[in-house]
C-alpha positions as CSV (number, residue, x, y, z in Angstrom):
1,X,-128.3,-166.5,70.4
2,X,-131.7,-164.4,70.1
3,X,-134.5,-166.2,69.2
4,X,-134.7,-163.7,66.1
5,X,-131.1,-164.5,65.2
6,X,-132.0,-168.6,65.4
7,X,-135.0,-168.0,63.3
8,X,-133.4,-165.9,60.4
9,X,-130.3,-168.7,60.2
10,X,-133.3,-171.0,60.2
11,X,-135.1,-170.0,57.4
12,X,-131.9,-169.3,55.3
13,X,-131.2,-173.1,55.7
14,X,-134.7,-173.7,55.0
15,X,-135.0,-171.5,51.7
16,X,-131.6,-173.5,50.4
17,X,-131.6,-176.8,51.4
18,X,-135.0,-177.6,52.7
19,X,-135.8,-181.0,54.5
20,X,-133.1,-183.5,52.9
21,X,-134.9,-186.2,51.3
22,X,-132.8,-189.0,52.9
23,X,-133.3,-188.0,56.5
24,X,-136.8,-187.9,55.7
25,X,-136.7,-191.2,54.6
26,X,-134.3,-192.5,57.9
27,X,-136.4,-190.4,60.4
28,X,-139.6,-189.2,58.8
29,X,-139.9,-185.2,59.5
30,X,-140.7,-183.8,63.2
31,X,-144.2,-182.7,61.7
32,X,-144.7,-186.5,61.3
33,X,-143.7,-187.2,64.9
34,X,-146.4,-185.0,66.7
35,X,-148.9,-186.6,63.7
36,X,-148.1,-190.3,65.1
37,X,-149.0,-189.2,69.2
38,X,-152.2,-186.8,68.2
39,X,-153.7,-189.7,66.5
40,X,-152.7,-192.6,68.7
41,X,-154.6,-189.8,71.2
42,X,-157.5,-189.3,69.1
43,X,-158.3,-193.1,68.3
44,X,-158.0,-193.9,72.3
45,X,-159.6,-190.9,73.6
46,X,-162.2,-190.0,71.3
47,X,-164.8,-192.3,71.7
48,X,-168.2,-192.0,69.9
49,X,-170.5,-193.4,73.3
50,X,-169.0,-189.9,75.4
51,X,-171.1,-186.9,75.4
52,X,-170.2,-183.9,73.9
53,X,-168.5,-182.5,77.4
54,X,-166.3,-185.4,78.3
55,X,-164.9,-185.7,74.8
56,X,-164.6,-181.9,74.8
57,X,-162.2,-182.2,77.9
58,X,-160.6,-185.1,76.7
59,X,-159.6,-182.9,73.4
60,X,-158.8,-180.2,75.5
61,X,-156.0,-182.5,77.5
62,X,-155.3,-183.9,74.0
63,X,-153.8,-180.5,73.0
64,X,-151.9,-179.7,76.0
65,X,-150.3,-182.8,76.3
66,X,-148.8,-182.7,72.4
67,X,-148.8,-178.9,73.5
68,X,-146.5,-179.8,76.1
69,X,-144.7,-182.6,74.3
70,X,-143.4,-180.6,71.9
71,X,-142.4,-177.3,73.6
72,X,-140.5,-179.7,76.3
73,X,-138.7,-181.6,73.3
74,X,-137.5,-177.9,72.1
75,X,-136.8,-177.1,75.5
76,X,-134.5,-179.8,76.3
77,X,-133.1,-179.5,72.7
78,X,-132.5,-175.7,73.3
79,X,-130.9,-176.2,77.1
80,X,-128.7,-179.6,75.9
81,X,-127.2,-177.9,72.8
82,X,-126.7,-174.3,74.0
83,X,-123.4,-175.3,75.9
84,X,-122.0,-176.8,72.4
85,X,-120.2,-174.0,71.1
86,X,-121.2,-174.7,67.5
87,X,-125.1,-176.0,69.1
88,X,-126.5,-172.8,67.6
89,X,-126.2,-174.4,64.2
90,X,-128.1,-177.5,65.7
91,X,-130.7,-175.9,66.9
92,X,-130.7,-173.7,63.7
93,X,-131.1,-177.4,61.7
94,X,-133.9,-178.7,63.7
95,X,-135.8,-175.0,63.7
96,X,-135.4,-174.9,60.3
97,X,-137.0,-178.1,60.0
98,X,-140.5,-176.6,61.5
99,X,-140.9,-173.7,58.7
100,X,-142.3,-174.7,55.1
101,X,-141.1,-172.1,53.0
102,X,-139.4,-173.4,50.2
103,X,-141.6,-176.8,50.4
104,X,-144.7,-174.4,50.0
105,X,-143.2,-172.4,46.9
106,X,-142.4,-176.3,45.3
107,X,-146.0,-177.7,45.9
108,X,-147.8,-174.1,44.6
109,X,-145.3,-173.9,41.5
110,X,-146.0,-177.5,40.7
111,X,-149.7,-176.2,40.2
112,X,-148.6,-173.6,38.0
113,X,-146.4,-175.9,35.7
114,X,-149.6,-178.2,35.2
115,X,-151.8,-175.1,34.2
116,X,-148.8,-173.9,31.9
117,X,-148.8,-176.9,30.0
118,X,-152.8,-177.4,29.8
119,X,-152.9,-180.6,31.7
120,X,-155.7,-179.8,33.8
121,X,-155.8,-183.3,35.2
122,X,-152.3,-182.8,36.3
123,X,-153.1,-179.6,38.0
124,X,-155.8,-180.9,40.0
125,X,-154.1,-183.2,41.6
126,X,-150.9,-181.0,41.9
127,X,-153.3,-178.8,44.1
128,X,-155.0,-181.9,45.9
129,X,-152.0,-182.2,47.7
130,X,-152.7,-178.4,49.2
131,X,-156.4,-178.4,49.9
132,X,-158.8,-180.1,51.4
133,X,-161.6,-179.7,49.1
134,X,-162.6,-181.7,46.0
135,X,-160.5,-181.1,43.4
136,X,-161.5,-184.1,40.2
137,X,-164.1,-181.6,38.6
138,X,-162.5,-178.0,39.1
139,X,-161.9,-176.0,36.2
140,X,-158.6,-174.3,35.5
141,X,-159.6,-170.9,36.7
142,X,-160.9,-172.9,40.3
143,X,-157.9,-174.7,40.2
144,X,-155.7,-171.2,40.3
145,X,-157.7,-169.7,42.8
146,X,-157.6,-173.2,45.0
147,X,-153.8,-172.8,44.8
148,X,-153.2,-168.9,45.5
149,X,-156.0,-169.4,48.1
150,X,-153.3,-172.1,49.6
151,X,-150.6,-169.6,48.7
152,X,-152.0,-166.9,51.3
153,X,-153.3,-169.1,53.7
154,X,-149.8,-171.1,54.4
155,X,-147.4,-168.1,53.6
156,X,-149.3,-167.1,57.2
157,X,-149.5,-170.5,59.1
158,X,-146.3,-172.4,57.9
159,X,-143.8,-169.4,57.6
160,X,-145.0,-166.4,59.0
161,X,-146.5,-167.7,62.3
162,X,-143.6,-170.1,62.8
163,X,-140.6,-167.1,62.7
164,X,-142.8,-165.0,64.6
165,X,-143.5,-167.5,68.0
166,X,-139.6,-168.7,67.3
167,X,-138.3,-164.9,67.2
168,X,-140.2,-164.4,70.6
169,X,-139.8,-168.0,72.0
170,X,-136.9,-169.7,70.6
171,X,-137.4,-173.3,69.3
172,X,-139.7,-174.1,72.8
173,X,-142.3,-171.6,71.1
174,X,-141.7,-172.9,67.1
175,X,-142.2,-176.3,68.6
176,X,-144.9,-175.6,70.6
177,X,-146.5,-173.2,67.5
178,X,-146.2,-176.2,65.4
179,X,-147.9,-178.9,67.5
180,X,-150.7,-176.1,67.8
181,X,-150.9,-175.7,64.1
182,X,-150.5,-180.0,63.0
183,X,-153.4,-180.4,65.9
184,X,-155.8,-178.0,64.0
185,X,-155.2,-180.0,60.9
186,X,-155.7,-183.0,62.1
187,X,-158.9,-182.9,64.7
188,X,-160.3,-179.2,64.2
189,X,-163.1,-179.9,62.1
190,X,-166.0,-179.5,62.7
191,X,-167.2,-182.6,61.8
192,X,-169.0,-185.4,63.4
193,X,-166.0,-186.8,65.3
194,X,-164.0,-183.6,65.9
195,X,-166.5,-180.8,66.5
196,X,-166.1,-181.3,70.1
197,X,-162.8,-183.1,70.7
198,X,-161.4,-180.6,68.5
199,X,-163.0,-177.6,69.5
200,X,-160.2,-176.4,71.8
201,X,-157.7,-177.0,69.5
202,X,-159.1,-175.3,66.7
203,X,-160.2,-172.3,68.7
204,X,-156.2,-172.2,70.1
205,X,-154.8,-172.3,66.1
206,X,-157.4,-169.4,65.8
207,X,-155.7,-167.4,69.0
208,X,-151.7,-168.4,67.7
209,X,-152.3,-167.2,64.3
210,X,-154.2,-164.5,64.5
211,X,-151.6,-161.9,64.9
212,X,-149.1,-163.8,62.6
213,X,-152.6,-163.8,59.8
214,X,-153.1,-160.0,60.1
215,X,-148.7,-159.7,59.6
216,X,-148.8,-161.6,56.5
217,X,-151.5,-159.6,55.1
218,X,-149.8,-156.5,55.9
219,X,-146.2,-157.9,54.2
220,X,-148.1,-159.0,51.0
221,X,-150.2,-155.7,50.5
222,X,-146.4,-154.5,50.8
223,X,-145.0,-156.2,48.6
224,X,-147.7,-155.3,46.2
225,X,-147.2,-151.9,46.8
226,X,-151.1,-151.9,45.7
227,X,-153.7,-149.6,47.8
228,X,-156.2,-152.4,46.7
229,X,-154.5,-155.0,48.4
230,X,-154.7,-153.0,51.5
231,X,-158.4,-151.7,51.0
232,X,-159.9,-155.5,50.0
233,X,-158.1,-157.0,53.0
234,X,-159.7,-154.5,55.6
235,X,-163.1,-154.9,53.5
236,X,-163.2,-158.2,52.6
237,X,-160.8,-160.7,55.6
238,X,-164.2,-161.1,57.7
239,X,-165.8,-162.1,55.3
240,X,-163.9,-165.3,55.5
241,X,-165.3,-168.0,57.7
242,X,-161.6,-168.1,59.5
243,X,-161.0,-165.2,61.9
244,X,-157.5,-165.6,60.3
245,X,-157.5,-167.4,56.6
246,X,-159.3,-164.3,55.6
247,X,-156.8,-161.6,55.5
248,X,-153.7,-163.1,53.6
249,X,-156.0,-164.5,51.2
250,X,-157.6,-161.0,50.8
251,X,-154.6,-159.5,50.8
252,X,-153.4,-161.8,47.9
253,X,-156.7,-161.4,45.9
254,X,-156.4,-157.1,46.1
255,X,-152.7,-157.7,44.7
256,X,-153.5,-159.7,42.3
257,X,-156.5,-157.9,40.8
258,X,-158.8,-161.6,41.1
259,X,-161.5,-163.2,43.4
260,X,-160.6,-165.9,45.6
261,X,-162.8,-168.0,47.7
262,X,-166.4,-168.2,46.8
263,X,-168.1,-172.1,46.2
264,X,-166.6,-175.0,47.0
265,X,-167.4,-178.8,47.6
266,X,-166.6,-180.4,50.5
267,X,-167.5,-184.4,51.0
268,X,-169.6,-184.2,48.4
269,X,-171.6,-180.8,50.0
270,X,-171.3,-177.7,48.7
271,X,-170.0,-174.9,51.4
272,X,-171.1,-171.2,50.0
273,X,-168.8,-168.9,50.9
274,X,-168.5,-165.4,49.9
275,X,-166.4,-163.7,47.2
276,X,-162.9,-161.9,48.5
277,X,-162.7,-159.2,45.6
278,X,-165.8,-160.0,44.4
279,X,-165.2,-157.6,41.6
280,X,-161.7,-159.1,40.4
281,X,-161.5,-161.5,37.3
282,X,-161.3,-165.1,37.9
283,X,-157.8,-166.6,38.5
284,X,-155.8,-168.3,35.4
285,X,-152.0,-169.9,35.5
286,X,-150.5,-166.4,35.3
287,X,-151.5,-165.1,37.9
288,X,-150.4,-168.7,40.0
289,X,-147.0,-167.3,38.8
290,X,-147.5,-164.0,39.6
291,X,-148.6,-164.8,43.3
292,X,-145.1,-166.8,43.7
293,X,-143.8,-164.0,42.8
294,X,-145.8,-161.9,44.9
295,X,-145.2,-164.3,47.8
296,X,-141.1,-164.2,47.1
297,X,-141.4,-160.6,47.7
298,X,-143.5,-160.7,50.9
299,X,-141.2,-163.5,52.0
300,X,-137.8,-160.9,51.8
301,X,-139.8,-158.0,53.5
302,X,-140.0,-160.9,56.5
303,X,-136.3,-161.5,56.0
304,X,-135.8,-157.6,56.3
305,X,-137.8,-157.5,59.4
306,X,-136.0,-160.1,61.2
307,X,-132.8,-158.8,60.4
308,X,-133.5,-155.7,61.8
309,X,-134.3,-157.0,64.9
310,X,-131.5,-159.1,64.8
311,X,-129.6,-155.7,64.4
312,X,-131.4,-153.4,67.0
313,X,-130.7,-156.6,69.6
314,X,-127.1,-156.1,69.1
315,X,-127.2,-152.6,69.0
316,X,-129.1,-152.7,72.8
């Protein structure tokens, strides 16, 4: 079984069934796994008294061991279950586990239903569960914008960038893609305890989503089938302070015909950053509908994709 073939029976288990509720609740989900050993790492490694180098290298092994954790888990998965004649479906199951599509689609539509409805208190906290800036004074049209912002951003790193490392890696790359990704999130801030135990990690997400960023762009300026998706993302993606967060976001904005980005308020300071579409309208709860929508369409471009390489594969 190709890796593109694993990936595409993947993500059609993942679009219908998603993660079952109950085997969350028995086992927790695999994301939750490599959570528990990066910050059992972090709390013994990272000590405050070490200089900036030390705890620079000690991040550094941090990430190659959960690194190497996880694409040895999917290796031994992949090698134990490829003799099973139906182990293709088990490996499909736990790949499938690792991509965040349909979870992704429920958390940004839950915004959208708040804003529908004019409960602006329920909104913000539907889109507190997506970002990581302050979201108890945002206004509806911030609230929008927070939430397609999220849209573009996580159709790249928990979709896009998953099938793509799978399709070329099996479930040793998605596994390994994924530790990458849940170690960003967790220590690559640059903050006062992560800016250098973190560094390597962060700077590693920037290098395994960089292609998979510029691919999502290009499938949701697609899917637009708007020029001004494609011009603002070439104008606007560097912009971004991401080398990668940029260009679906600016992608989405030009589709959309808003501005994204711009102001925000992290810990209590405010982080300045420029306009993507500077000249678009401010976000409302339409267009939160309308970049689901939007995302949908990008999303079946991707399915297109993979099953053409499923088919030239079989053809060769």
């Amino acid at each position: 079984m190709s890796g593109a073939s694993l990936m595409l029976a993947a993500w059609i288990a993942e679009s219908l069934i998603g993660y079952p509720g109950w085997l969350n609740r028995r086992i927790r989900h695999p994301v939750v796994w490599l959570g528990t050993l990066i910050d059992r790492l972090d709390q013994a490694l990272n000590q405050p008294r070490l200089g900036r180098r030390p705890r620079y290298a000690l991040g550094m092994a941090t990430t190659l061991v959960t690194v190497a954790v996880a694409g040895g888990a999917g290796l031994a998965a992949a090698a134990s279950l490829s003799a099973s004649p139906l182990g293709w479906l088990a490996q499909a199951a736990i790949a499938s586990s690792l991509i965040a599509s349909r979870s992704l689609y429920a958390h940004v539509a839950a915004v959208a239903d708040a804003l529908e409805c004019e409960d602006l208190a329920g909104a913000r906290n539907a889109v507190a569960q997506i970002v990581g800036r302050e979201t108890k004074e945002l206004p509806a049209t911030a609230v929008a914008g927070a939430a397609l912002e999220s849209l573009a951003e996580n159709a790249s790193d928990g979709v896009i960038a998953p099938l793509m490392w799978g399709a070329l890696f099996g479930l040793p790359g998605l596994a390994a893609y994924k530790a990458v990704n849940t170690l960003d999130s967790m220590i690559g801030h640059r903050n006062q305890r992560h800016e250098a135990f973190g560094a390597f990690a962060a700077r590693l997400d920037d290098l395994a989503n960089w292609l998979p960023a510029r691919l999502t762009a290009l499938l949701l300026a697609s899917a637009s089938c708007q020029r001004q998706a494609f011009t603002v993302s070439c104008r606007d993606a560097r912009k971004h302070r991401s080398p990668n967060a940029g260009w679906p976001e600016s992608a989405a904005a030009g589709a959309l015909g808003v501005r994204l980005s711009g102001p925000r308020r992290y810990g209590g300071e405010i982080a300045l950053e420029p306009w993507l579409n500077a000249d678009g309208r401010d976000p409302a709860a339409a267009d939160v509908r309308r970049g689901l929508a939007l995302y949908l369409r990008a999303a079946g471009l991707a399915a297109l994709l993979l099953a053409d390489i499923v088919g030239l594969q079989r053809l060769l």
